[in-house]
Backbone and ligand atoms as CSV (ligand in chain L), in Angstrom:
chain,resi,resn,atom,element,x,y,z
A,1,UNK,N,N,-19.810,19.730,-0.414
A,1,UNK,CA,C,-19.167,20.774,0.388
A,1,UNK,C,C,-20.108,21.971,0.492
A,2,UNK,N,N,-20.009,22.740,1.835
A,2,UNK,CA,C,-20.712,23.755,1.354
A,2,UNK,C,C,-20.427,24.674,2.004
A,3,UNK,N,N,-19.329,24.977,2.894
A,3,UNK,CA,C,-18.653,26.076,3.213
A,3,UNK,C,C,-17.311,26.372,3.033
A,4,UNK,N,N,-16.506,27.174,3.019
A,4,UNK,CA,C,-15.827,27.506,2.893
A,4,UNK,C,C,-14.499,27.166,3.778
A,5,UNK,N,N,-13.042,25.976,3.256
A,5,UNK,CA,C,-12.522,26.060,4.364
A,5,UNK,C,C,-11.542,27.325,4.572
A,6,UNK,N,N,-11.239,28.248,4.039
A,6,UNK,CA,C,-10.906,29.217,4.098
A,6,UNK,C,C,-11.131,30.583,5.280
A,7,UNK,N,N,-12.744,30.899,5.228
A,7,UNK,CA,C,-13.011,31.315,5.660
A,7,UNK,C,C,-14.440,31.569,5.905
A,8,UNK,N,N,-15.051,30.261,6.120
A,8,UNK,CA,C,-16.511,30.155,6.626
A,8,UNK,C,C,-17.799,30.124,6.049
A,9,UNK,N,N,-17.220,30.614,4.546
A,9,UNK,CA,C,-18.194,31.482,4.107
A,9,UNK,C,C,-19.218,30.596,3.436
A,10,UNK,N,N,-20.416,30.615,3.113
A,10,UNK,CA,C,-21.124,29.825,2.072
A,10,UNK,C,C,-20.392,29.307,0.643
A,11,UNK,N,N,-20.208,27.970,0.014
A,11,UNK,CA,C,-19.847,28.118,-0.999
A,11,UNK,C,C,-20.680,28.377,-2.386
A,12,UNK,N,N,-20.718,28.046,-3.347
A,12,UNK,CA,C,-21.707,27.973,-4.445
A,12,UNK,C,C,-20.946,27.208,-5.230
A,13,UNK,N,N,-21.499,26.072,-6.459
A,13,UNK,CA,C,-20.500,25.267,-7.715
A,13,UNK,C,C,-21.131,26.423,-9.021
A,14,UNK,N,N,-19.933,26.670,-9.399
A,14,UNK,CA,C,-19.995,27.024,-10.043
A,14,UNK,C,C,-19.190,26.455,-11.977
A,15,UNK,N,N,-19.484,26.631,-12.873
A,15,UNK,CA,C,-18.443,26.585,-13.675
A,15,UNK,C,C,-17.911,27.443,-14.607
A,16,UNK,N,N,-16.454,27.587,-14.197
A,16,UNK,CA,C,-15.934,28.296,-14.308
A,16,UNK,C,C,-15.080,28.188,-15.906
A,17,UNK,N,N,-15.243,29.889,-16.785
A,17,UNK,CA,C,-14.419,29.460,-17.914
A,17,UNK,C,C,-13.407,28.318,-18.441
A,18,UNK,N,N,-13.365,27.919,-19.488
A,18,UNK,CA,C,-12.443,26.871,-19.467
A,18,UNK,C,C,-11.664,25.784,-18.539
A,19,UNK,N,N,-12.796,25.287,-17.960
A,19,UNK,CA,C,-12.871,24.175,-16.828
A,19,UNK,C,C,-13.530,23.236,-17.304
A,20,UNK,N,N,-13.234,22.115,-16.953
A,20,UNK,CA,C,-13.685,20.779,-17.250
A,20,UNK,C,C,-14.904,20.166,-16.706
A,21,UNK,N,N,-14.831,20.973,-15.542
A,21,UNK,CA,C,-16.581,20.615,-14.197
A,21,UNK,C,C,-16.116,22.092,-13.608
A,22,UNK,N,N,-17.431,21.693,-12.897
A,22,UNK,CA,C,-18.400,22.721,-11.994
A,22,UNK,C,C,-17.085,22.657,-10.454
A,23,UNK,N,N,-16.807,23.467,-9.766
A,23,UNK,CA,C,-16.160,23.543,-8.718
A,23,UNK,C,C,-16.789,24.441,-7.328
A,24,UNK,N,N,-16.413,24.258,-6.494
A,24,UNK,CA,C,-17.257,24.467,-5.482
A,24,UNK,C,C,-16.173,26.203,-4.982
A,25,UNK,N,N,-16.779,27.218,-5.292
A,25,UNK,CA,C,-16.178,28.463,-5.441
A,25,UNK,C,C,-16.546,29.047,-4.210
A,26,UNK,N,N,-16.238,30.072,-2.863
A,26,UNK,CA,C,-16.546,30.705,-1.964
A,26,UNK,C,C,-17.119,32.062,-2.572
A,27,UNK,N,N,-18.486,32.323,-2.530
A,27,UNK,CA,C,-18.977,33.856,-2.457
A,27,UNK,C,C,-17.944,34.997,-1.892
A,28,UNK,N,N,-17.683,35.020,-0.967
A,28,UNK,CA,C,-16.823,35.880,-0.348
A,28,UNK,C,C,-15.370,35.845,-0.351
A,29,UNK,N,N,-14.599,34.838,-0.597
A,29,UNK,CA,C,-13.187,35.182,-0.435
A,29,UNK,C,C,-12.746,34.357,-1.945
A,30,UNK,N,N,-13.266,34.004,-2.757
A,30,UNK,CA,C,-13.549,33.493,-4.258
A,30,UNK,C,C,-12.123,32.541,-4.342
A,31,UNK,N,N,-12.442,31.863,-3.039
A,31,UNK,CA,C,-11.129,30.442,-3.177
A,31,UNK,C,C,-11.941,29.558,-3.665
A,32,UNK,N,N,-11.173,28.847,-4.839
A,32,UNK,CA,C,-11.380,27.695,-5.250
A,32,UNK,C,C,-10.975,26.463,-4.578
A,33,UNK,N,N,-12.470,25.774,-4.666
A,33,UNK,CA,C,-12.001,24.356,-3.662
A,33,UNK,C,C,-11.801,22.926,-4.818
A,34,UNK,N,N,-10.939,22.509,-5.362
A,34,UNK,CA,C,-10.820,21.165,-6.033
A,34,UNK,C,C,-10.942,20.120,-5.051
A,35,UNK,N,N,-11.408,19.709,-5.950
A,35,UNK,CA,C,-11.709,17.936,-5.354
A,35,UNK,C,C,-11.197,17.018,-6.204
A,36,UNK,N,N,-10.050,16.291,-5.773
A,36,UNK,CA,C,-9.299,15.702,-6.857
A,36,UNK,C,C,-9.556,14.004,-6.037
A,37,UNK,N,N,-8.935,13.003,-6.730
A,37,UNK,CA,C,-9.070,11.555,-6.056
A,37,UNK,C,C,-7.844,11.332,-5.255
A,38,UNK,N,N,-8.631,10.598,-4.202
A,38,UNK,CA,C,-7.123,9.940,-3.447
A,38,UNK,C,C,-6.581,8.664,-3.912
A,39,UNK,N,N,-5.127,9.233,-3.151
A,39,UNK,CA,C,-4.497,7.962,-3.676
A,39,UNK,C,C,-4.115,7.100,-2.287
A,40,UNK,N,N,-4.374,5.610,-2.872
A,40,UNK,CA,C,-4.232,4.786,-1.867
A,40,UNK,C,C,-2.812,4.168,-2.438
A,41,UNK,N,N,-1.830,3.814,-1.091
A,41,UNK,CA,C,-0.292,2.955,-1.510
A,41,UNK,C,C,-0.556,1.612,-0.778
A,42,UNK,N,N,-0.302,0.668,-1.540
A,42,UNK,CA,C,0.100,-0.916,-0.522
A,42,UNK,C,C,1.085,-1.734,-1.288
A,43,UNK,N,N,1.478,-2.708,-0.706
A,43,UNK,CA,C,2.115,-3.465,-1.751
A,43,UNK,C,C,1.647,-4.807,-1.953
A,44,UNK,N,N,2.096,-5.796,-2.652
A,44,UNK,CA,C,2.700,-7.215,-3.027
A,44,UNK,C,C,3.161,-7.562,-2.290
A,45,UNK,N,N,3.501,-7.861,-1.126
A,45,UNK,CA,C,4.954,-8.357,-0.702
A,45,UNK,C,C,4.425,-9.806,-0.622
A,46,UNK,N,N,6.249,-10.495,-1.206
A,46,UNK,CA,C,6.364,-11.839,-1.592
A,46,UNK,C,C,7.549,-12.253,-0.778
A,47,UNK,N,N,6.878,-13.840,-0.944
A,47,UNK,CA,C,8.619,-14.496,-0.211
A,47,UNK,C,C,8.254,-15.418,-1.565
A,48,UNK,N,N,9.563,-15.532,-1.737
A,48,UNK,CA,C,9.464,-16.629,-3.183
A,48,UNK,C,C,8.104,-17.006,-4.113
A,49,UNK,N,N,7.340,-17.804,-3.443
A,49,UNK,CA,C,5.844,-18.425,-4.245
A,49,UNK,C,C,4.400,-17.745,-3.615
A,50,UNK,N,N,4.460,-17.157,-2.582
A,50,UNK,CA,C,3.553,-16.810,-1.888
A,50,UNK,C,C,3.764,-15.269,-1.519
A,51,UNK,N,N,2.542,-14.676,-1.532
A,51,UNK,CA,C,2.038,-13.311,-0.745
A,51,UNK,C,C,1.722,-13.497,0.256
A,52,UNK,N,N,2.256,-11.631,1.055
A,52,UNK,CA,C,1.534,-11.886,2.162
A,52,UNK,C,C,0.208,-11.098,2.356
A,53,UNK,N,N,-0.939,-12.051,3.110
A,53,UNK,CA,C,-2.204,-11.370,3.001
A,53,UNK,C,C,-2.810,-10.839,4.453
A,54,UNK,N,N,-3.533,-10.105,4.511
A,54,UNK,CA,C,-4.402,-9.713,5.888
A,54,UNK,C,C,-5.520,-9.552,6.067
A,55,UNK,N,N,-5.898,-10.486,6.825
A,55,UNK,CA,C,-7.384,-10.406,7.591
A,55,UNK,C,C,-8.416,-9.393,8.204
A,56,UNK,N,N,-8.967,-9.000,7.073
A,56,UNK,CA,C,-9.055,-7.106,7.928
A,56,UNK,C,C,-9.803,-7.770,9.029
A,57,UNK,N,N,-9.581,-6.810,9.906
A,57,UNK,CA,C,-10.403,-6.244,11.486
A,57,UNK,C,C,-10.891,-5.171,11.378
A,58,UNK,N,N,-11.457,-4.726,10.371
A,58,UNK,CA,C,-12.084,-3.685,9.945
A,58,UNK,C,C,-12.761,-3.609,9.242
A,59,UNK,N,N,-13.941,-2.784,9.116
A,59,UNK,CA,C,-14.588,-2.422,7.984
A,59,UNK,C,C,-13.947,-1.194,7.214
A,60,UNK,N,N,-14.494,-1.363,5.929
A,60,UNK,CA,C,-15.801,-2.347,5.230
A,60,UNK,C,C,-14.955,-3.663,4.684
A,61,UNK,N,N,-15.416,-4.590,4.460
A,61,UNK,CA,C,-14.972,-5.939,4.097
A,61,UNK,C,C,-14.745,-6.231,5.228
A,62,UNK,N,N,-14.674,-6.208,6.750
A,62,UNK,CA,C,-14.361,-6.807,7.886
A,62,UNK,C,C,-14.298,-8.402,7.750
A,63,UNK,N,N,-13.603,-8.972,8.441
A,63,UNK,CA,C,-13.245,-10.415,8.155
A,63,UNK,C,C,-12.936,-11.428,6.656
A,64,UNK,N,N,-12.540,-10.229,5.528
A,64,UNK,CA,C,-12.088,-10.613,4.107
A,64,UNK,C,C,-10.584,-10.517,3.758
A,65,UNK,N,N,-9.839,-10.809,2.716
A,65,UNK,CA,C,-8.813,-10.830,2.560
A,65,UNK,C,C,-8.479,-9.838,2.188
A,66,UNK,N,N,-7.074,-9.362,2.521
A,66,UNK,CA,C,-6.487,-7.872,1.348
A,66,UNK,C,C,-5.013,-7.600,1.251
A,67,UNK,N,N,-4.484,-7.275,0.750
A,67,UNK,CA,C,-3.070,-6.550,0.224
A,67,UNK,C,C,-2.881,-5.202,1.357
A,68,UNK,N,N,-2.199,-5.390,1.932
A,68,UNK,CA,C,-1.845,-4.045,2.944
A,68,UNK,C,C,-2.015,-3.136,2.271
A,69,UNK,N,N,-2.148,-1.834,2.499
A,69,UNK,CA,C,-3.081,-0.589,1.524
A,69,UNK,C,C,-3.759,0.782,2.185
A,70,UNK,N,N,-3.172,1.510,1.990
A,70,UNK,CA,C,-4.011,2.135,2.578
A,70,UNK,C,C,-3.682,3.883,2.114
A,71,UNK,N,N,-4.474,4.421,2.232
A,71,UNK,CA,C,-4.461,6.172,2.026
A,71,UNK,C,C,-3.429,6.349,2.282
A,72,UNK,N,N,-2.820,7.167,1.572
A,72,UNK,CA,C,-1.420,8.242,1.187
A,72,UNK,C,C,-1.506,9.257,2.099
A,73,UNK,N,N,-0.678,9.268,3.483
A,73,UNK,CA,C,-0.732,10.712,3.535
A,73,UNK,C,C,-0.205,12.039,3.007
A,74,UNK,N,N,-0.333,13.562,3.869
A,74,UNK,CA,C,0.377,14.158,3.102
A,74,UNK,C,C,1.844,14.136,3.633
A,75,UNK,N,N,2.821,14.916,2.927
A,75,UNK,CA,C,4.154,14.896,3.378
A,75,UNK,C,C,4.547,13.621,3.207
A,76,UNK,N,N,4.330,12.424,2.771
A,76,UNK,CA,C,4.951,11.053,2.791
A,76,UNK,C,C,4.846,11.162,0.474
A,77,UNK,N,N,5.852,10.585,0.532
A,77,UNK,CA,C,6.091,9.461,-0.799
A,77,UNK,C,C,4.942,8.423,-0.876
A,78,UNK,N,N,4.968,8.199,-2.258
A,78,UNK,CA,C,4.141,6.598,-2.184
A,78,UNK,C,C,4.883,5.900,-1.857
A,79,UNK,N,N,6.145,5.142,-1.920
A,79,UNK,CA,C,6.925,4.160,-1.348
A,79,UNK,C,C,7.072,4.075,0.318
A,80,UNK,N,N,7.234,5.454,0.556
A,80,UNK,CA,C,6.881,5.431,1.969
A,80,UNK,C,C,5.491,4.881,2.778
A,81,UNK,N,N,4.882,5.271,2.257
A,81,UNK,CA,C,3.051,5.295,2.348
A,81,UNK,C,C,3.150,4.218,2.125
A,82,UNK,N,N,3.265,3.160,1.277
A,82,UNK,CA,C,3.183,1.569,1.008
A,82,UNK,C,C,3.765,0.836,1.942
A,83,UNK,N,N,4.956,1.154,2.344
A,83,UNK,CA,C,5.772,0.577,3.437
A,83,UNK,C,C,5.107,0.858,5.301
A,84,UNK,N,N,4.820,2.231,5.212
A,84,UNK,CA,C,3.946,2.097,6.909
A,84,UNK,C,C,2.389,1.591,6.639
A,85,UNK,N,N,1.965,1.464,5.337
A,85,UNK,CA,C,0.621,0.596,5.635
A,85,UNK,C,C,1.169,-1.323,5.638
A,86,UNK,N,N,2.038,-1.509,5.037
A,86,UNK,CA,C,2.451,-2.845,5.424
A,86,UNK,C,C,2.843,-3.204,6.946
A,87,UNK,N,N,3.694,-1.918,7.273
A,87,UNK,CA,C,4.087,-2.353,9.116
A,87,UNK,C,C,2.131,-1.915,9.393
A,88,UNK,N,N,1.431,-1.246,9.505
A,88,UNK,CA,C,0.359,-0.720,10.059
A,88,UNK,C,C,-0.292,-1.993,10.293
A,89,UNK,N,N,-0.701,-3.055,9.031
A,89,UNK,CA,C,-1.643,-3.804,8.624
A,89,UNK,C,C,-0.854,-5.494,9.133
A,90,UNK,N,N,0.463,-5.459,9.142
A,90,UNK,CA,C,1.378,-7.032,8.806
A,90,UNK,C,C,2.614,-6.658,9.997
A,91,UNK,N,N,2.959,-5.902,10.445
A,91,UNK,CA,C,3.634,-5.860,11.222
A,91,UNK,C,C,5.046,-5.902,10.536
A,92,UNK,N,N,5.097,-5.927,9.431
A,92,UNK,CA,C,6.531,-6.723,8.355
A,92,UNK,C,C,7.413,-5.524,7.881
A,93,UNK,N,N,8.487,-5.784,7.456
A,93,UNK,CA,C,9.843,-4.760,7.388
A,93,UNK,C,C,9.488,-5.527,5.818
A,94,UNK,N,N,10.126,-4.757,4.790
A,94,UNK,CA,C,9.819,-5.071,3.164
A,94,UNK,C,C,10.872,-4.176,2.575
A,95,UNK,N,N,10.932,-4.732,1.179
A,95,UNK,CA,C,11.857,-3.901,0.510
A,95,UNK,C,C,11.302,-3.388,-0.874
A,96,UNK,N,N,11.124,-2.191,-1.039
A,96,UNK,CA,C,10.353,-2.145,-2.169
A,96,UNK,C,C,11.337,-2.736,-3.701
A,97,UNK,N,N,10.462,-3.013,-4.728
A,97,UNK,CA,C,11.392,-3.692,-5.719
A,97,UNK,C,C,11.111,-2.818,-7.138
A,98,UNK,N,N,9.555,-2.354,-6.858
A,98,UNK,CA,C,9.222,-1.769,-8.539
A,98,UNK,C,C,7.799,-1.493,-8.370
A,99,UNK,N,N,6.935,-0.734,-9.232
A,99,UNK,CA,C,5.937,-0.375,-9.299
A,99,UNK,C,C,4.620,-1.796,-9.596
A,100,UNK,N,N,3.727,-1.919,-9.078
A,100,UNK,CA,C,3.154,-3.285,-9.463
A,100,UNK,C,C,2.052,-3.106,-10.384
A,101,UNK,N,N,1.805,-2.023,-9.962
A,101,UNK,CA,C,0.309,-1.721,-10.721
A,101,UNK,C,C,-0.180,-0.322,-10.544
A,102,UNK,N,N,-1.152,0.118,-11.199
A,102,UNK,CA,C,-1.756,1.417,-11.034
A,102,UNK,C,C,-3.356,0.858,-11.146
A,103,UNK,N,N,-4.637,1.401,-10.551
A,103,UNK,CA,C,-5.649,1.007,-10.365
A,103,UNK,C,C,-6.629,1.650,-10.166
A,104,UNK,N,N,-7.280,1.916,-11.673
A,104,UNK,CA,C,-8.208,3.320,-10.819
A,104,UNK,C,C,-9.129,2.809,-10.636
A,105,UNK,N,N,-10.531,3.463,-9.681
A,105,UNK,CA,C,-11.843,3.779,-9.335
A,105,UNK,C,C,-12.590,4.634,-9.583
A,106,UNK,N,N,-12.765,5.369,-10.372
A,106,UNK,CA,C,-13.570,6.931,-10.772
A,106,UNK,C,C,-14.611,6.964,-10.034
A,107,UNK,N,N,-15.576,6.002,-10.047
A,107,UNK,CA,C,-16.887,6.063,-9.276
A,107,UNK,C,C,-16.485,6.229,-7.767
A,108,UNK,N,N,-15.303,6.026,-6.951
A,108,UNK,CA,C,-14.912,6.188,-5.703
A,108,UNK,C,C,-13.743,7.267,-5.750
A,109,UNK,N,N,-13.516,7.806,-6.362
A,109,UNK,CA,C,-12.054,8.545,-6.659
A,109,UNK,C,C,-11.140,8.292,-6.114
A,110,UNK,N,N,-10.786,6.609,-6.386
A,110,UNK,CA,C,-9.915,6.509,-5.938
A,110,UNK,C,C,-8.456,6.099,-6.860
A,111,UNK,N,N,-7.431,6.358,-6.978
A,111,UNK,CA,C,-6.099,5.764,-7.205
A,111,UNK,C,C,-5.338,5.075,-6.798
A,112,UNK,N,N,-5.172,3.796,-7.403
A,112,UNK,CA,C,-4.361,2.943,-6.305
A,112,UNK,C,C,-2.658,2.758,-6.631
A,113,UNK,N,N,-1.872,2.760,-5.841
A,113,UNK,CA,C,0.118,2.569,-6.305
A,113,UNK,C,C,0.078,1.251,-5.944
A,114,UNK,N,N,0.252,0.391,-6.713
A,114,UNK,CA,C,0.691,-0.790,-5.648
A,114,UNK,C,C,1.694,-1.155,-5.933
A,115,UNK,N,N,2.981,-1.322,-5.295
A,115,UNK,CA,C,4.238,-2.022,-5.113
A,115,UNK,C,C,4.394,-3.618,-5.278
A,116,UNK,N,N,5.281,-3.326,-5.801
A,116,UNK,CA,C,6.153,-4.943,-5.291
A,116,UNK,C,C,7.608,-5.234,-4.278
A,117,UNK,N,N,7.425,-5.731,-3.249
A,117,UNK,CA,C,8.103,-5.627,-1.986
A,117,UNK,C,C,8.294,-7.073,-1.703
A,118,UNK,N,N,9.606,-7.195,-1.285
A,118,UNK,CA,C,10.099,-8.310,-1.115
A,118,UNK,C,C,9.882,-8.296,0.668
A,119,UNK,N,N,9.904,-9.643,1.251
A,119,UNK,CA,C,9.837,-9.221,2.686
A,119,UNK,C,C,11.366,-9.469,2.945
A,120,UNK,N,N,11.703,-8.521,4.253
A,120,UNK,CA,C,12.829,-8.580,4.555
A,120,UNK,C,C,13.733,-9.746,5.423
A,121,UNK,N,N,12.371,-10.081,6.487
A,121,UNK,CA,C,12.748,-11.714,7.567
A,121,UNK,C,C,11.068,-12.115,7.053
A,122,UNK,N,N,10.826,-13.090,8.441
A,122,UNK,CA,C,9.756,-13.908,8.119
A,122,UNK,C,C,9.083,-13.323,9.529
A,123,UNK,N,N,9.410,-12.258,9.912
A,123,UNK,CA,C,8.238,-12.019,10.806
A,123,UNK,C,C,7.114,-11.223,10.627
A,124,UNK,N,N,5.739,-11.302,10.786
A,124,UNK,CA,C,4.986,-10.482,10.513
A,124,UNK,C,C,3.683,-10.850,11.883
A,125,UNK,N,N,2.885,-10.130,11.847
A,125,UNK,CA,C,1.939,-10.463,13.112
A,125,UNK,C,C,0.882,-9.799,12.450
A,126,UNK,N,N,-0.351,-10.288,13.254
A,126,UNK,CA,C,-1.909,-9.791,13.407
A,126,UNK,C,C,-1.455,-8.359,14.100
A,127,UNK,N,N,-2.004,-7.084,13.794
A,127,UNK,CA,C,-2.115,-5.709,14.368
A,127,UNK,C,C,-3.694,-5.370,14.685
A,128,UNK,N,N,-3.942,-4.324,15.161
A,128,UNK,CA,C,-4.714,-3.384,15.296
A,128,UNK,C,C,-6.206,-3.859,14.278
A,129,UNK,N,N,-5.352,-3.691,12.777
A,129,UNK,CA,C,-6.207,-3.781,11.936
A,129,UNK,C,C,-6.388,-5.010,11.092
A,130,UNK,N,N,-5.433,-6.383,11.485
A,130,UNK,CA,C,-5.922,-7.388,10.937
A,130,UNK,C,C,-5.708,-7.995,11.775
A,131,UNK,N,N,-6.932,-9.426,11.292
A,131,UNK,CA,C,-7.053,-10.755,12.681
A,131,UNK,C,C,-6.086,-11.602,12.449
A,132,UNK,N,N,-5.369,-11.557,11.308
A,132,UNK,CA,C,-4.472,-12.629,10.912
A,132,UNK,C,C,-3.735,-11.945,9.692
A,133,UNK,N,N,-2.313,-12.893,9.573
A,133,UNK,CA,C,-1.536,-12.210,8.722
A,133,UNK,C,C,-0.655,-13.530,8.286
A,134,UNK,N,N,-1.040,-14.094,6.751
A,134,UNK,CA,C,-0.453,-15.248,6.455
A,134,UNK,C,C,0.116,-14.899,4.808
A,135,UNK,N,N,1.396,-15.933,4.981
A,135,UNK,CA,C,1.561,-15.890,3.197
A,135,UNK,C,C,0.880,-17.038,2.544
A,136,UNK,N,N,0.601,-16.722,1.313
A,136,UNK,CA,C,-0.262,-17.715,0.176
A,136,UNK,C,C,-0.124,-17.921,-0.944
A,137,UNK,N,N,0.044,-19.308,-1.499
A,137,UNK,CA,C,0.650,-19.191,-3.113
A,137,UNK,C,C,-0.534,-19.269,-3.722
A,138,UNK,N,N,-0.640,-19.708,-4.784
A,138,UNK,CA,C,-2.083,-18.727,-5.527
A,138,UNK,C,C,-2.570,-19.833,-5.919
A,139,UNK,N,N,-2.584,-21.333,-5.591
A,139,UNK,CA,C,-3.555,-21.952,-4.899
A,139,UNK,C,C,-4.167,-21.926,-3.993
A,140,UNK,N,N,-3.317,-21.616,-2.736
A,140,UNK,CA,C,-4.177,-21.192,-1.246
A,140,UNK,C,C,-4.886,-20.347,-1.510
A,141,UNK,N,N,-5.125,-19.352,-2.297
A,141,UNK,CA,C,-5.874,-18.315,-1.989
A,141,UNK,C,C,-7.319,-18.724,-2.122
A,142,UNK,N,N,-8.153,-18.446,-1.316
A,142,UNK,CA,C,-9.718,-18.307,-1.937
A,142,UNK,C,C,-10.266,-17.259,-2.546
A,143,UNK,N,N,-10.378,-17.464,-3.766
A,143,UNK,CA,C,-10.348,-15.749,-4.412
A,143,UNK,C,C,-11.645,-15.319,-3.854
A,144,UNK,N,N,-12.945,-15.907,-3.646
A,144,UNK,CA,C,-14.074,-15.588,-2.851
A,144,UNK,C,C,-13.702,-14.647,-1.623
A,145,UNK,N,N,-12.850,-14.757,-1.049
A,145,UNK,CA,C,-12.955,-14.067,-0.146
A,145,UNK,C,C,-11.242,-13.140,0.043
A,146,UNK,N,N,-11.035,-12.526,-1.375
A,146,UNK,CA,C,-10.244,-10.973,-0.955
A,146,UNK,C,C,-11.222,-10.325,-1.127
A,147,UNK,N,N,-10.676,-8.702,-0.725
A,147,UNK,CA,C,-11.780,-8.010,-0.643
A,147,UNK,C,C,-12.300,-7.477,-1.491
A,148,UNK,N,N,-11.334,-6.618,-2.230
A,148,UNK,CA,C,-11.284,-5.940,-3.139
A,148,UNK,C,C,-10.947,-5.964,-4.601
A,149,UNK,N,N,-11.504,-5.547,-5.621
A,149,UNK,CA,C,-10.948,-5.497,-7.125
A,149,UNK,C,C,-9.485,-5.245,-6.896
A,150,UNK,N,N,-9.602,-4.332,-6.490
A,150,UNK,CA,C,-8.018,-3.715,-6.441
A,150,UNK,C,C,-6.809,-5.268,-6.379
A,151,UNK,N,N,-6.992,-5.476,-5.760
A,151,UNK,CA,C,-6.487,-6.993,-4.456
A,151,UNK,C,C,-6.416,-7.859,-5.567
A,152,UNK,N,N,-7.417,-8.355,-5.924
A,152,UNK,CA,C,-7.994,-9.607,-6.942
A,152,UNK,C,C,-6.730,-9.095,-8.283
A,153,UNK,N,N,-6.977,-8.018,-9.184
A,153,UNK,CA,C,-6.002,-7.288,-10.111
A,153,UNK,C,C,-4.458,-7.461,-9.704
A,154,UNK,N,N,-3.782,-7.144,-8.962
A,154,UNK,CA,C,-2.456,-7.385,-8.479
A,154,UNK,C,C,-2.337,-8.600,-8.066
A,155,UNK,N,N,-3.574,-8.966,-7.339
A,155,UNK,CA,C,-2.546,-10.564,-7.416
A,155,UNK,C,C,-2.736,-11.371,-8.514
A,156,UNK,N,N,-3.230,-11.477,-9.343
A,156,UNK,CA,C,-3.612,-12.269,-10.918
A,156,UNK,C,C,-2.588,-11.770,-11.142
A,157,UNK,N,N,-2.383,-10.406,-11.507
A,157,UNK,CA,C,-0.937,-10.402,-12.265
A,157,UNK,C,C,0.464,-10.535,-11.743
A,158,UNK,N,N,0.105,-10.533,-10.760
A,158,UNK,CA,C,1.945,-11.220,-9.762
A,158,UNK,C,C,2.216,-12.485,-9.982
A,159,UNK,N,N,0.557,-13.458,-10.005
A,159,UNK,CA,C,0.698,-14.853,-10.137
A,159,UNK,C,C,1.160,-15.283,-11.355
A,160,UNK,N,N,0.532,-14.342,-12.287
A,160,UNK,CA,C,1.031,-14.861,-13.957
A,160,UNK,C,C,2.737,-13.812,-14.261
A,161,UNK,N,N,2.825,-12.601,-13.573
A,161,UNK,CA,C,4.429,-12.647,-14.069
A,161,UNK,C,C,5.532,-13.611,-13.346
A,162,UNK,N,N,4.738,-14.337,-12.117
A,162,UNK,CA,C,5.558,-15.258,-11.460
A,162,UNK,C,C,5.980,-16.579,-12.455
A,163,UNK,N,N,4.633,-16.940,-13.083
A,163,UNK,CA,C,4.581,-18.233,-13.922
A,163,UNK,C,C,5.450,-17.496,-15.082
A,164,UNK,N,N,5.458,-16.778,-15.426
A,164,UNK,CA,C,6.295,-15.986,-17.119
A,164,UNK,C,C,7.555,-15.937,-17.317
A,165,UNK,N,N,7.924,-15.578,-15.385
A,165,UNK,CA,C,9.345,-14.800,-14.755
A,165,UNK,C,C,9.706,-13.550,-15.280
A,166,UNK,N,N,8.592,-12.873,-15.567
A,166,UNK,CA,C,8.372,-11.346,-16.119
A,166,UNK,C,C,8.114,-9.942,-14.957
A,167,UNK,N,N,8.411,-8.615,-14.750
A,167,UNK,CA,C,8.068,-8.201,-14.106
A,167,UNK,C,C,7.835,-6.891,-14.452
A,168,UNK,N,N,6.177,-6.396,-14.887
A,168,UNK,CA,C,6.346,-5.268,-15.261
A,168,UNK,C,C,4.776,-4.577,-14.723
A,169,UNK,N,N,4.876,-3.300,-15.204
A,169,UNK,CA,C,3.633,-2.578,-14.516
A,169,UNK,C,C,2.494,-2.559,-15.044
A,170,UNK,N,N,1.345,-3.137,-14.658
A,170,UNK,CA,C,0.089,-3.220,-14.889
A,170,UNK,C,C,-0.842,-2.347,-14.504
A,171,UNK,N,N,-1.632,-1.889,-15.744
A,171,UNK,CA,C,-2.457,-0.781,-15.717
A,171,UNK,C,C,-3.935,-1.228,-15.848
A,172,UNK,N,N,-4.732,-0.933,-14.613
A,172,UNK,CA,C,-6.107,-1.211,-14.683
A,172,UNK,C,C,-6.905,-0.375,-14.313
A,173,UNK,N,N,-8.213,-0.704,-14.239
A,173,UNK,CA,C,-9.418,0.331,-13.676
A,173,UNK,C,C,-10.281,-0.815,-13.675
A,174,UNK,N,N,-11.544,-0.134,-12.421
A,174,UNK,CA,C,-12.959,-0.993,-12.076
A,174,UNK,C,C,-14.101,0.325,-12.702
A,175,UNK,N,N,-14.759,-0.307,-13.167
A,175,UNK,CA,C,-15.481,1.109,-14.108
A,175,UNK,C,C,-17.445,0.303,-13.850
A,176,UNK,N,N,-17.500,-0.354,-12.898
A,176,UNK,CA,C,-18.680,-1.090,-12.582
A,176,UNK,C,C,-19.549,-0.274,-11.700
L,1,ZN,ZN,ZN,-13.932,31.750,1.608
């Protein structure tokens, strides 16, 4: 960063008494700018034995597998946020059921919510942002080609509380 969104001004990092890091401070109007991680919401959504997955049409990972997902906006809930990246990505109506996982990234600052969502009918479609939109039991899957850690983490553990008949919240991080 290096100006000010406040008011224009040059910033400088500074660190400041009893602070944990250096923060990016305005010379002139001495607003503090934090930089905290985003959080990304998607879910699980299941019909009985199978997830449903999407074909991004997008980069990065373009043409790989993934868990609907996507940045939190502001003014929205995570449950909300999980639910319009599922219509965004799957076209699908869902019901949220419980928390699935938490998932950090430090090296990307990122945070992930991921849900567990039941689907509501059996319709879902290719959108905007994926070429295809199929469910998969966790043989079908080719794990080679989801996209993401994130992705790979939630579904291992959906597949094994499926085999257990357990359902609880899993806490991970990618620290690579
Ligand atoms: Zn300023």
């Amino acid at each position: 960063m290096n100006f000010c969104s406040h008011c224009g001004a040059v910033v400088q990092l500074v660190h400041l008494p009893n602070d944990a890091l250096p923060r990016y401070v305005c010379a002139t109007c001495a607003a503090i700018h934090y930089q905290n991680p985003k959080m990304v919401t998607g879910c699980v959504v299941y019909r009985q034995n199978r997830v449903l997955l999407c074909k991004r049409a997008i980069e990065p990972c373009f043409g790989m597998w993934n868990l609907p997902a996507g940045y939190l906006e502001n003014g929205e809930t995570a449950e909300k946020g999980a639910m319009r990246e599922v219509w965004e990505e799957a076209h699908a109506e869902v019901s949220i059921q419980g928390l699935h996982c938490i998932y950090s990234i430090p090296r990307i600052n990122q945070v992930y919510l991921i849900f567990l969502a039941s689907l509501n009918n059996l319709q879902f479609s290719p959108t905007s942002e994926s070429s295809e939109v199929a469910l998969f039991s966790e043989t079908e899957i080719n794990w080679n080609e989801i996209a993401f850690t994130s992705s790979v983490f939630a579904l291992k553990h959906f597949f094994s509380d499926l085999r257990e008949g357990t359902a609880r919240v899993h806490i991970g991080s990618f620290t690579g």
